[in-house]
C-alpha positions as CSV (number, residue, x, y, z in Angstrom):
1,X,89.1,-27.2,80.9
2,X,88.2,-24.0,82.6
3,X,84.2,-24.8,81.8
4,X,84.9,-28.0,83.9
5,X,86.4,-26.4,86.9
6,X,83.5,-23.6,86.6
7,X,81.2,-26.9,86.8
8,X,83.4,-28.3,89.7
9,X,83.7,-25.1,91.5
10,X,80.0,-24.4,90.6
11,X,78.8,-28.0,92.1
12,X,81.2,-27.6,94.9
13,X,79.2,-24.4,96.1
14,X,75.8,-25.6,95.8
15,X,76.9,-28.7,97.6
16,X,78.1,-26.7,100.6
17,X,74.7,-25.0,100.6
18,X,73.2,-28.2,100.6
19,X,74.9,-29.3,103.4
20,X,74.7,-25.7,105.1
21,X,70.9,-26.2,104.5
22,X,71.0,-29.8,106.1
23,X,72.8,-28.8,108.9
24,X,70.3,-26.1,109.3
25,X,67.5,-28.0,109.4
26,X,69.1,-30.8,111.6
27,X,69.6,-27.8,114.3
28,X,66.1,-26.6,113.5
29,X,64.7,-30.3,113.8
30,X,67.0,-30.5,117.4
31,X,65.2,-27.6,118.4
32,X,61.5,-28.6,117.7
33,X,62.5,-31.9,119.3
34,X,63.9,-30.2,122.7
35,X,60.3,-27.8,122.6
36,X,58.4,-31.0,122.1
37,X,60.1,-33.0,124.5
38,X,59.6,-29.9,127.1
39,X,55.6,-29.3,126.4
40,X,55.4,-33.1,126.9
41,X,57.3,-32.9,130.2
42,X,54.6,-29.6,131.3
43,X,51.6,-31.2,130.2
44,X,52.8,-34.5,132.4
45,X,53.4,-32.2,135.2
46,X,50.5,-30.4,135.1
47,X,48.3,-33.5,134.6
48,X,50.3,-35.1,137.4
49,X,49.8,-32.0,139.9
50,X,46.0,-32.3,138.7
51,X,45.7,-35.6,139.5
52,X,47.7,-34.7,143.1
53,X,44.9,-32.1,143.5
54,X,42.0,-34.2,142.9
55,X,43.3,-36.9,145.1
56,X,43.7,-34.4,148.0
57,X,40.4,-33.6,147.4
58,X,38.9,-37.1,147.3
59,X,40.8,-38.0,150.4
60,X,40.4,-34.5,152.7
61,X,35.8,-35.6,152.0
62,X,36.4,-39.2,153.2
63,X,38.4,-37.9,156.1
64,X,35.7,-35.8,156.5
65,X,33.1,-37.9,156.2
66,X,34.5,-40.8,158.5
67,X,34.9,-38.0,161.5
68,X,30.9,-37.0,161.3
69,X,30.3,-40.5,161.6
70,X,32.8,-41.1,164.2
71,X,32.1,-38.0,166.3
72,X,28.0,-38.9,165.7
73,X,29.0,-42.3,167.1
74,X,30.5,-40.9,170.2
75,X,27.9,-38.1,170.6
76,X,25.3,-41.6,170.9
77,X,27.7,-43.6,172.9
78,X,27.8,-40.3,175.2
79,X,24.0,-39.4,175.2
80,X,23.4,-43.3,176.1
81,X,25.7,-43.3,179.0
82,X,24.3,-39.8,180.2
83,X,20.3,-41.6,179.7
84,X,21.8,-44.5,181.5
85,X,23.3,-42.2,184.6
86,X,20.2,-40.1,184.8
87,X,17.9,-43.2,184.6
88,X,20.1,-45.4,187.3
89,X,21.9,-42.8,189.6
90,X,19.8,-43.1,192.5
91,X,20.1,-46.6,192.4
92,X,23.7,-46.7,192.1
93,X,24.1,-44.1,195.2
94,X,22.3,-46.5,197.0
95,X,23.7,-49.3,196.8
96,X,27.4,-47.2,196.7
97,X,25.9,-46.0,200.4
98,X,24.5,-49.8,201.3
99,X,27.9,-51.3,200.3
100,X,30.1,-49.1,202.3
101,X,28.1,-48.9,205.2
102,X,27.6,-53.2,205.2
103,X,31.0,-53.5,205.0
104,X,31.7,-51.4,208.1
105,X,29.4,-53.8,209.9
């Protein structure tokens, strides 16, 4: 009888260590999980703020871009209306002069 509660107590024991082991390696697993879960989460972010950078990028050498071609469009717009003053001004003083001076008349 005692051999069988020497058995018992025995089995008892190395079940507890069983489950001492288990619940060890469920914390252990939890843990892995958590450090997973968090390099995931970095890698997204970092990914994410690379993707923000690259976009900021792209969109500050279109902005870019689009002013030279605006500011070259104004700089023709301005040297055609300066060509057009220089080629026409004595013509348009004249008939400024001839127009006030017809109307007092």
């Amino acid at each position: 009888m005692d051999d069988i509660i020497s058995k018992i107590l025995e089995m008892d024991e190395t079940a507890r260590k069983m489950e001492d082991e288990a619940q060890a390696e469920r914390i252990a697993s939890r843990e892995e999980v958590k450090k997973a879960r968090q390099e995931v989460y970095d890698e997204y972010l970092e990914s994410a703020k690379n993707h923000i950078e690259q976009y900021k990028k792209a969109a500050k050498k279109t902005s870019e871009e689009e002013w030279k071609v605006t500011l070259k469009h104004y700089d023709d717009v301005s040297a055609a209306l300066e060509k057009k003053f220089k080629n026409n001004k004595e013509k348009w003083v004249n008939d400024i002069v001839n127009g006030v001076l017809s109307y007092n008349n």
